[in-house]
C-alpha positions in Angstrom: 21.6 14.9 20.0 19.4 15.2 16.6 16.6 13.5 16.3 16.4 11.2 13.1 13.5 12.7 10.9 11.1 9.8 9.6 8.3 10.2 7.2 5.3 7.5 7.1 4.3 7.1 3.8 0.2 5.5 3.8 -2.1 5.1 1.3 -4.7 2.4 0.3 -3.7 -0.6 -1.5 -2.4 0.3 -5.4 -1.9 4.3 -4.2 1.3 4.6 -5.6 3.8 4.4 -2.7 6.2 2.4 -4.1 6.4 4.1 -6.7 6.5 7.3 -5.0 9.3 6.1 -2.8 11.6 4.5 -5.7 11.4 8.4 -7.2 12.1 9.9 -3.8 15.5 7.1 -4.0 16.8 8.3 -7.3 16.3 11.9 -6.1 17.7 12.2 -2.8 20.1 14.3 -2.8 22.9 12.5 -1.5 20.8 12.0 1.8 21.4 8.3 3.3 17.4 6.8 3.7 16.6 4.0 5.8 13.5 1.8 4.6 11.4 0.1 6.4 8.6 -1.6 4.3 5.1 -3.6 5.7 3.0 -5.5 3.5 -0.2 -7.0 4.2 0.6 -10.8 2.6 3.1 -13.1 2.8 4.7 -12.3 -0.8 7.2 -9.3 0.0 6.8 -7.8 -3.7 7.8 -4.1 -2.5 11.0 -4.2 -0.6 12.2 -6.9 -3.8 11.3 -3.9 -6.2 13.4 -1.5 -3.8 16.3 -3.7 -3.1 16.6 -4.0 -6.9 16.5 0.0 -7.8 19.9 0.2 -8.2 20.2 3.5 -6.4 23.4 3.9 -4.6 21.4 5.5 -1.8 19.3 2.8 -1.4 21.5 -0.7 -0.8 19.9 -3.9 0.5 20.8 -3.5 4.3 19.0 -0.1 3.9 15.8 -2.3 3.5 13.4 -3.7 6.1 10.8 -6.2 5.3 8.0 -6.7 7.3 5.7 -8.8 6.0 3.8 -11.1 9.0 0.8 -8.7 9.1 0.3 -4.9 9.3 2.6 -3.3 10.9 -0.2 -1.1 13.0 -0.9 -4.4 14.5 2.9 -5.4 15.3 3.8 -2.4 17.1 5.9 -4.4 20.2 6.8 -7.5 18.1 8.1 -5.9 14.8 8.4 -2.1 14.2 9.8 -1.0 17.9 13.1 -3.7 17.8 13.3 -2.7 13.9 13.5 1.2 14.8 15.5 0.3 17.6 18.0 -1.6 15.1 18.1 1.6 12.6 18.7 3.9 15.7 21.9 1.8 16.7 23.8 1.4 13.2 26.8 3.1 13.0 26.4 4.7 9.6 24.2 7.8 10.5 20.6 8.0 8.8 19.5 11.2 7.5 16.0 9.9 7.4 13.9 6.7 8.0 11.3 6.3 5.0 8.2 3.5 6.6 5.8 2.6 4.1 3.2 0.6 5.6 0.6 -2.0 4.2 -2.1 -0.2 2.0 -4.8 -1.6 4.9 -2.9 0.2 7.7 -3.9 2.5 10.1 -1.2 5.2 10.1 -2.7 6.6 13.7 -1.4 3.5 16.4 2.1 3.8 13.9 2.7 7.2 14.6 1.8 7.2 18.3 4.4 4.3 18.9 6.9 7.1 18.1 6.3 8.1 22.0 7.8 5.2 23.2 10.6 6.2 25.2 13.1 3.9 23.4 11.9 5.9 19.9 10.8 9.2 21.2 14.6 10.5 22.5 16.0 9.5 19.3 13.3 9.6 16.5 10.9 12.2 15.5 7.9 11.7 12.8 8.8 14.5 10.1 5.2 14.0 8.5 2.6 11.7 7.4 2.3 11.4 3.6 -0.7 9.7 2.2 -0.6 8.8 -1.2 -3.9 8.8 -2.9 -5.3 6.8 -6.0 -6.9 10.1 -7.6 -8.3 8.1 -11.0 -9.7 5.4 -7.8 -11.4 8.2 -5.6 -13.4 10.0 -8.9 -14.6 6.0 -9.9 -16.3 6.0 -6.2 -14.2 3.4 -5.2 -14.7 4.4 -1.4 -18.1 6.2 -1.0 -21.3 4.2 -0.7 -23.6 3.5 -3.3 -25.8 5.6 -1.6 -29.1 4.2 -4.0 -27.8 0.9 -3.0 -27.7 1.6 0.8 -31.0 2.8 0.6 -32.5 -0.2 -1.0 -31.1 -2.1 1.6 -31.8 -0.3 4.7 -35.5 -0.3 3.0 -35.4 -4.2 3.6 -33.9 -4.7 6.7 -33.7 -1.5 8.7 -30.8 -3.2 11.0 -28.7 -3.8 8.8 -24.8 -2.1 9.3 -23.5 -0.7 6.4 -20.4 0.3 7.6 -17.8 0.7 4.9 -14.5 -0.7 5.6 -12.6 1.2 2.7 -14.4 4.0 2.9 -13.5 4.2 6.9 -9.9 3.5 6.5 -9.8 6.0 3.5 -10.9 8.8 5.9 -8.5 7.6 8.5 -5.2 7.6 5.8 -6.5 11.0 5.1 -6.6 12.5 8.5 -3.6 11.3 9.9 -2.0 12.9 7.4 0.3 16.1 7.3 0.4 15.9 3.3 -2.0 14.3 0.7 -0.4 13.7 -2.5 -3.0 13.4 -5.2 -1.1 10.9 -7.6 -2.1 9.4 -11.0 -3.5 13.1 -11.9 -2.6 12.1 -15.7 -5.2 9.6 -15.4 -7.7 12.5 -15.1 -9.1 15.7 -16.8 -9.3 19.1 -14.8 -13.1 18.7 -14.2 -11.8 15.2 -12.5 -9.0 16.4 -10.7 -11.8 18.9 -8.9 -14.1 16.7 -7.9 -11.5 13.9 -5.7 -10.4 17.2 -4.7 -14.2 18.0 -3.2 -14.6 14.3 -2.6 -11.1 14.8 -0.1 -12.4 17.5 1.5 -15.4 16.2 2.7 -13.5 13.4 4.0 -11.0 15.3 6.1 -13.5 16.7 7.9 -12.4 20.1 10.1 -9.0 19.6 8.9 -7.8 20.0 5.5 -3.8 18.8 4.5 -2.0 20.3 2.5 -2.7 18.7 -1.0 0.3 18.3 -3.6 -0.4 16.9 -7.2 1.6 14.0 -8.8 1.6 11.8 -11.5 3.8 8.4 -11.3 4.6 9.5 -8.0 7.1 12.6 -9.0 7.8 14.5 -6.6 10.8 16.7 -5.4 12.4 15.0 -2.3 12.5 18.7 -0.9 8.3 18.7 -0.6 8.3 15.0 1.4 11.3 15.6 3.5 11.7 18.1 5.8 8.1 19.3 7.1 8.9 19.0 10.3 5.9 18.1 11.7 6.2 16.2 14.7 3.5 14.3 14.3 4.1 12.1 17.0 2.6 14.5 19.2 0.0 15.4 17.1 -1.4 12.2 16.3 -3.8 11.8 19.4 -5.9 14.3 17.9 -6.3 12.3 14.6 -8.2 9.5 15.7 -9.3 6.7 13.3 -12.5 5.5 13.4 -11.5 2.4 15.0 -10.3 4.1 18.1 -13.9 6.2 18.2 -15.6 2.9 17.9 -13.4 1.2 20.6 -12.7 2.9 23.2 -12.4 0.5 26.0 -9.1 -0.6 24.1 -10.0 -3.4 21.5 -7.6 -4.1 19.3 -7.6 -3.5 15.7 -7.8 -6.0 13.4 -8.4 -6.5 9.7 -11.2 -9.2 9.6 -12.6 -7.4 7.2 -9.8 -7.8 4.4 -8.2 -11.1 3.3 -5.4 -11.9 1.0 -3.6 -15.1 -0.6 -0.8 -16.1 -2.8 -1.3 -17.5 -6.2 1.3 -19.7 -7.4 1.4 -21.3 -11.2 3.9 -21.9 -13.8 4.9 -19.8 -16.7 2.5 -17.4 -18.7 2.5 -18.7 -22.4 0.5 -15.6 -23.5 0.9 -12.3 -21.7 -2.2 -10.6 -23.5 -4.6 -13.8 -23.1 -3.3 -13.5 -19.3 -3.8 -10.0 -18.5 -7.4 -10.2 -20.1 -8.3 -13.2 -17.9 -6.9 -11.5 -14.8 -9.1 -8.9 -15.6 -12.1 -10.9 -16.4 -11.3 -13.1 -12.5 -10.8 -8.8 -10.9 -14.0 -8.1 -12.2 -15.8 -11.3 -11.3 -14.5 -11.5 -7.7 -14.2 -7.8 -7.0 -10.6 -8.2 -6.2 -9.4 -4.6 -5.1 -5.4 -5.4 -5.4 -2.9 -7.9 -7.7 0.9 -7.5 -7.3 3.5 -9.8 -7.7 5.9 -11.5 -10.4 6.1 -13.7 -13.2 7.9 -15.7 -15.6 6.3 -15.4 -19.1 7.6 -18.3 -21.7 10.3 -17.4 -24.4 11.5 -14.4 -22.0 14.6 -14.2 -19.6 13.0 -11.1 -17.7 10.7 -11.4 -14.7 7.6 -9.7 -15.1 6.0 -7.3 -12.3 2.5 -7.5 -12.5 0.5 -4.8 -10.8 -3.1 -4.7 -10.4 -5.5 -2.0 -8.8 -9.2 -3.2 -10.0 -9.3 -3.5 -13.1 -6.3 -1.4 -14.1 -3.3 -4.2 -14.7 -0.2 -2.5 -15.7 2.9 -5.1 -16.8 6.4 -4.2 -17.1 9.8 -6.2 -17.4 12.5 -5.2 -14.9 15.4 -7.4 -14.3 16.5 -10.8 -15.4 15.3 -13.7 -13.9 17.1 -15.8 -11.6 17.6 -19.5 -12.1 15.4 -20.3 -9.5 12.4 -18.1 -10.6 12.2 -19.1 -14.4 9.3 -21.1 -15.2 7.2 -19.6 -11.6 4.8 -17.4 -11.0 3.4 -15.7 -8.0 1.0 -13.3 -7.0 -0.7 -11.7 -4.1 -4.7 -11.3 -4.3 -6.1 -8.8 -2.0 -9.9 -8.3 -1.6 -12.8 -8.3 1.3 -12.7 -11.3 3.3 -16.0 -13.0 2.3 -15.0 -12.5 -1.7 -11.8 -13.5 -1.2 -12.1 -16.5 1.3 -14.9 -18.1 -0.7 -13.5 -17.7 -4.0 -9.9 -18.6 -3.5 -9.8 -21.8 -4.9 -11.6 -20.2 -8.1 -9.3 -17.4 -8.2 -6.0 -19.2 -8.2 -7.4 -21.5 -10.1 -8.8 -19.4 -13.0 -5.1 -17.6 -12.7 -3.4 -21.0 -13.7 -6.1 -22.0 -16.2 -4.9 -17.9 -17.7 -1.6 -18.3 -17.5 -1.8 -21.4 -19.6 -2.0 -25.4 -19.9 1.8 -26.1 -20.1 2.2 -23.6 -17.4 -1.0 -25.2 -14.8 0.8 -28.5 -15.5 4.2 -26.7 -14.3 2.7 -25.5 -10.7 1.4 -28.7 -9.8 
């Protein structure tokens, strides 16, 4: 019998794979894809924006949420009954899409593919990992190498182990293809240098990198490499396994996110400058969600990575969602857990009086 092909799609928080998915939907090629979607928050904001594509290849029993924690971390509860689910339906897949939580460690994902239940019937087609080119050239995962050394001059001991630049390296070397989105973002000279700053990352071994911008790509170069990564994966260890050997488990202690809730936006302007100004003041690394903004029957996706927001309308709202807000803030856990009351507040105070008085 032929194995069903799956691609794991990875990538840090704001990478693109969303958006990269949506454009693999609408360009499919008649191919019938099974999703399976983990976030890392309780707010499911990426299977809602897939469920709602309107792609005929992509209907809403085509769509697994997972949103309890990372889905590296759920292997037994959540993923293995959910593949074993897809593997059963009578309608045939051509392919099984998994996009996991930008915090994930693709490398624990892939090997569960050798569970006997998976292996017989499922085989990993390739690892994509979508990267945040305009991100990597701003240094937003290599040390501040100045910095470090000021520190280490005043306390020698001190462990400067960087969390995104560790699970940076680890997205890229699971991977079997890097696609370098948001290139539009970025000059040539640009381009080069995440390309030079990827490379020394990958360490001995070098995917194959493709180029994108918005996440368009031919289906044709993320389907069918034919990888079989499942039984390649062992050799592409994260640093978390190098670390812990005797068989800790991974966690993500050092990441933390909450949900935001609040009433209307009364200006979407004033807002979006005040979410900046809270980004910048809390070093929040991710913002997603929806909103209801006064005076308009659309709902409002608002994305955040940093300090780039990007709004945009896409549907009507529902009855129950006018006149409510609600966002997901990602960020390091000491930012995020003692600024959380600040942070939703200052979000409530931005979206407007009438709308604070709303939420509570």
């Amino acid at each position: 019998m032929r194995k069903i092909p799956a691609t794991v799609v990875t990538g840090f928080l704001g990478a693109g794979k969303t958006t990269l998915i949506r454009h693999l939907l609408e360009n499919a090629g008649g191919r019938r894809i099974a999703l399976v979607i983990n976030e890392f928050g309780d707010l499911g904001v990426d299977g809602d924006l897939l469920k709602g594509c309107g792609v005929e290849t992509c209907r809403e029993e085509d769509v697994v949420e997972l949103t309890n924690g990372c889905i590296c971390c759920t292997v037994a509860d959540d993923f293995i009954p959910t593949m074993e689910k897809l593997i059963e339906r009578a309608d045939r897949l051509d392919h099984i899409v998994i996009e996991t939580s930008g915090l994930a460690l693709p490398q624990p994902l892939v090997a569960a593919f050798n569970w006997p239940e998976v292996k017989a019937r499922v085989t990993v087609d390739g690892v994509v990992t979508v990267i945040d080119a305009a991100a990597v050239r701003a240094g937003r995962f290599a040390h501040d190498e100045e910095k470090l050394a000021e520190q280490r001059a005043g306390d020698a001991s001190l462990d400067h182990d960087d969390p995104l630049e560790e699970l940076f390296e680890d997205q890229i070397r699971a991977a079997d293809l890097l696609v370098l989105n948001k290139c539009d973002l970025l000059d040539a000279a640009g381009i080069a240098a995440v390309r030079e700053a990827i490379a020394e990352a990958a360490g001995a071994r070098l995917p194959a990198i493709v180029e994108a911008s918005q996440g368009r790509l031919p289906a044709d170069v993320l389907l069918g490499l034919g990888a079989g990564t499942e039984d390649l994966i062992a050799g592409r260890r994260s640093h978390h396994e190098i670390e812990h050997e005797g068989g800790e488990p991974h966690d993500h202690d050092d990441f933390e996110s909450f949900v935001a809730d609040f009433g209307a936006i009364r200006d979407l302007p004033a807002f979006e400058a005040a979410l900046r100004d809270t980004i910048r003041r809390h070093d929040i690394l991710r913002v997603k969600g929806f909103a209801s903004v006064e005076g308009k029957p659309m709902r409002l996706v608002v994305q955040a990575v940093g300090e780039r927001i990007a709004t945009y309308y896409d549907r009507r709202l529902m009855p129950a969602e006018e006149g409510r807000s609600a966002l997901v803030v990602i960020g390091l856990h000491d930012r995020i857990e003692e600024g959380e009351a600040q942070i939703a507040e200052a979000l409530r105070a931005a979206a407007g009086a009438q709308a604070a008085q709303a939420a509570e």
